[in-house]
C-alpha positions, -999 to 999 in steps of 0.1 A, spaced: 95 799 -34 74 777 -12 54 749 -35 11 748 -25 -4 718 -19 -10 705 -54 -46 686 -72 -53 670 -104 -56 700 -122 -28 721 -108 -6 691 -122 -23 692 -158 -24 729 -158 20 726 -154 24 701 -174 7 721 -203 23 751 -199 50 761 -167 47 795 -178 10 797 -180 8 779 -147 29 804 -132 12 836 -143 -23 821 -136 -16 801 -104 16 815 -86 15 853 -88 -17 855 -105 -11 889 -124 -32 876 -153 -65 859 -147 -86 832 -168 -118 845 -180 -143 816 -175 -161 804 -206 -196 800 -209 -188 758 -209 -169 765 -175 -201 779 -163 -222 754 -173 -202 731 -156 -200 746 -123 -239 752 -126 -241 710 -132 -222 702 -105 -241 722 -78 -275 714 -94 -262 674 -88 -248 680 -57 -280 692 -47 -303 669 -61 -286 640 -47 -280 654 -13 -309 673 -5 -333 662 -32 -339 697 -44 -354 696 -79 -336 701 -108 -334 733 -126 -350 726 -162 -321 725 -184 -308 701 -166 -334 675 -161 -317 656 -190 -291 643 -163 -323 627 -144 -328 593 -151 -285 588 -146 -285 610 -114 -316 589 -101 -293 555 -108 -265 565 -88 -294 580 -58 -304 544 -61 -271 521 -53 -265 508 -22 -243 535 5 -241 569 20 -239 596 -12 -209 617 -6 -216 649 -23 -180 671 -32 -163 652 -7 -132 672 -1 -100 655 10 -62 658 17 -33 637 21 0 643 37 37 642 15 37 605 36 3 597 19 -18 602 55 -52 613 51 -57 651 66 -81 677 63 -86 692 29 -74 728 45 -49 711 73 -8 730 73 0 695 67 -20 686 36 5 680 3 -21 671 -19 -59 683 -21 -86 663 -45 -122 673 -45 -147 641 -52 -177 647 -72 -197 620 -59 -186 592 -35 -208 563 -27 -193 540 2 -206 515 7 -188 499 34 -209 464 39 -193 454 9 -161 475 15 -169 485 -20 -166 528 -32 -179 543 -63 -162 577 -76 -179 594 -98 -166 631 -116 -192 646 -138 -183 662 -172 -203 684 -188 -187 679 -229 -203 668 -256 -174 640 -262 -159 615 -246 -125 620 -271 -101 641 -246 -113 619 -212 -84 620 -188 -90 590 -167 -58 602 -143 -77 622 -125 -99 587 -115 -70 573 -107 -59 599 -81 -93 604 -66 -91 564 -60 -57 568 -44 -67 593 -17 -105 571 -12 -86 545 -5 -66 562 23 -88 579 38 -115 554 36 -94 521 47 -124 501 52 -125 505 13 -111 475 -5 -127 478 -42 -135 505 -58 -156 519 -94 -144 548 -109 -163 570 -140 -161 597 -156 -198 603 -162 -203 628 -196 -239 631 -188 -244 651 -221 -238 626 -242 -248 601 -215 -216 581 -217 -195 568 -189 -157 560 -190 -149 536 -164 -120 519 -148 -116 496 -116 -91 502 -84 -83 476 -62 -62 484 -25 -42 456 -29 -24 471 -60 -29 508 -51 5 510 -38 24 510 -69 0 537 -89 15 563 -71 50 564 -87 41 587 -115 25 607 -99 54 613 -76 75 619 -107 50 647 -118 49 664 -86 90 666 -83 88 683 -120 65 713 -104 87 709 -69 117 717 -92 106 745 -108 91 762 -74 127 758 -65 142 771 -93 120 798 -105 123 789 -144 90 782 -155 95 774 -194 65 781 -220 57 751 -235 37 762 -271 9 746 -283 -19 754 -306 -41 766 -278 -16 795 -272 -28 820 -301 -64 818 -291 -70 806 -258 -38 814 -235 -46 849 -209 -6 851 -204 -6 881 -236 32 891 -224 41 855 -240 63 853 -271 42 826 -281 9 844 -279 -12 855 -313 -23 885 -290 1 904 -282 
């Protein structure tokens, strides 16, 4: 069984559950409903996207998110809006859709600005809480900036929870980039294995009983 190029969220979706992952993202004969927060989410993103490229007004319930969305429309460099970007198993940058592309990350916002061979990378969240942020998924996105972007020397990373207007942050600098990359390596070769193998275990967890689509699943409340 030949492995996809893998993301962020193809890793943490494993890593919580092989099984899961396998009936939702590898034959796909069960599907995830989306919840009405998932919506709301995907509705954000394209209502900031637009906003910040385009200038196209805000829809009403979100005009909240102004006055942060107006600060990043306000710092120095080009606005990359859903910058989509791959890298090569050797780490070369590539198209997002290229044969060649091993891993695939999606930017929410990019700002480069390349006088100061300084990047911001932004991801928007949509929860009320800060309490589960996953600041991996910075890290990654900071990774692939910095190759395909080598002009790039500095960059600032956040997690932006525009509900409760809060911003988790953390700082990336090229000259130490080099050595982040080991775990995620290690994480990869765990999903590599089980492509090869074709044993995806079920890892249980409270979430199984209400919020798992897999119903053929010992471990589901459902079934």
């Amino acid at each position: 069984m030949n492995i996809t190029p893998w993301s962020y969220s193809r890793l943490k979706s494993f890593e919580q559950c092989p099984k899961q992952f396998y009936h939702l993202k590898v034959v796909k004969d069960y599907e995830e409903k989306q919840s009405s927060a998932m919506f709301y989410g995907n509705e954000f993103h394209k209502a900031a996207e637009n906003y910040i490229k385009i200038g196209e007004p805000l829809p009403p319930k979100f005009l909240y998110s102004k006055p942060v969305l107006d600060s990043l429309k306000t710092k120095k460099g080009d606005k990359l809006c859903e910058y989509r970007m791959g890298l090569t198993e050797d780490l070369k940058p590539c198209g997002f859709y290229d044969k060649t592309a091993w891993y695939r990350g999606i930017c929410d916002l990019i700002i480069l600005n390349a006088d100061d061979r300084l990047a911001w990378v932004v991801d928007y969240k949509t929860s009320k809480s800060t309490k589960y942020a996953d600041k991996g998924q910075l890290e990654l996105m900071a990774l692939c900036v910095f190759k395909h972007f080598p002009v790039v020397e500095k960059i600032r990373a956040g997690l932006l929870f525009v509900v409760c207007e809060e911003l988790v942050k953390e700082n990336y600098k090229y000259s130490t980039a080099s050595s982040l990359w080991s775990k995620w390596y290690t994480g990869f070769d765990r999903m590599k294995k089980a492509y090869e193998t074709d044993v995806w275990n079920a890892n249980p967890s409270g979430l199984c009983k209400q919020h798992c689509a897999v119903t053929e699943c010992v471990y589901n409340g459902r079934n």
